[in-house]
N, C-alpha and C positions, 0 to 999 in steps of 0.2 A: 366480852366474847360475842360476835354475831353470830344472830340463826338465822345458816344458812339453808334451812329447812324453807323458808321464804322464796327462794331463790325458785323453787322447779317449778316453772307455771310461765304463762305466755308473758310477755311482757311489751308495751306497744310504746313509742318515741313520745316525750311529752315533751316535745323541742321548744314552747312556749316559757315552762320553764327551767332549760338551761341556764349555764348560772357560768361563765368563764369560762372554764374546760370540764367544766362538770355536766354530764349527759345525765337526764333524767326520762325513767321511766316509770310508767303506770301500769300495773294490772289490767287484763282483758277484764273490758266491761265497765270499766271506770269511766266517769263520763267528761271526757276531751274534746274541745271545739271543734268542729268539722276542719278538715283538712283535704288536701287534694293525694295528700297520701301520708304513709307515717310507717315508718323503721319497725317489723318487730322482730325479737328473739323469744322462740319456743325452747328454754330449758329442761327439757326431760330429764325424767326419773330416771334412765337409765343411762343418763349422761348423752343423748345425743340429743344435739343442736339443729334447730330449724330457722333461719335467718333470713326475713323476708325484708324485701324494700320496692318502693316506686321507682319503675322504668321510666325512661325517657317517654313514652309515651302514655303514662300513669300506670298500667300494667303492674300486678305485682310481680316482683322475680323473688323467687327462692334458693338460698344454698343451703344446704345439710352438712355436718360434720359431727364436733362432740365437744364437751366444754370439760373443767376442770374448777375446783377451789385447791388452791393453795395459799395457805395464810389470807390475808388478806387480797389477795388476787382472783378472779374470774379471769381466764383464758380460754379463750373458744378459739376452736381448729378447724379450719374448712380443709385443709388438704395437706400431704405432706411439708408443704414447702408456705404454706399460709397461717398465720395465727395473728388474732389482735389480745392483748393483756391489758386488762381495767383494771384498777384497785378500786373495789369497793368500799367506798365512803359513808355509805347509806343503805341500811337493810330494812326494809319491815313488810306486812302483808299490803299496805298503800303504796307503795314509794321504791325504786331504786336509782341510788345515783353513784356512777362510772365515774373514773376517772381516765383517759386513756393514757397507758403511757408510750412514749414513741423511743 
């Protein structure tokens, strides 16, 4: 069984080590190679979502929505009509790794 108690806290792109289709994330504060920008997901306690990324011009952009755990899935919802679904492979307080599925 995962704890997904793990899960509610920022979470930042640790795209160095992706692994095939497996997306890895690190913990805000964890210490990552400088980059010219990097993916993250704020999962909140009360289930809303803060999902920021580097703009075309390095800018961050942010969208807001809300996420979910079912079974083994994390799905996060930007709008009625938007949702991406990961199965989580990997939980702990270091480490999370996605899997998307399409």
């Amino acid at each position: 069984m995962m704890n997904t108690a793990h899960l509610k806290r920022k979470w930042i792109h640790s795209f160095e080590e992706d692994n095939g289709d497996e997306i890895v994330y690190r913990p805000e504060g964890f210490s990552l190679p400088l980059a010219r920008g990097r993916d993250k997901i704020n999962l909140e306690e009360d289930g809303k979502l803060v999902n920021s990324h580097p703009g075309r011009d390095d800018a961050s952009r942010s969208h807001t929505g809300s996420w979910q755990i079912k079974k083994d899935k994390l799905i996060l919802y930007f709008d009625a009509n938007s949702r991406e679904q990961y199965t989580i492979c990997e939980i702990s307080t270091e480490k999370l790794v996605l899997k998307r599925e399409v």
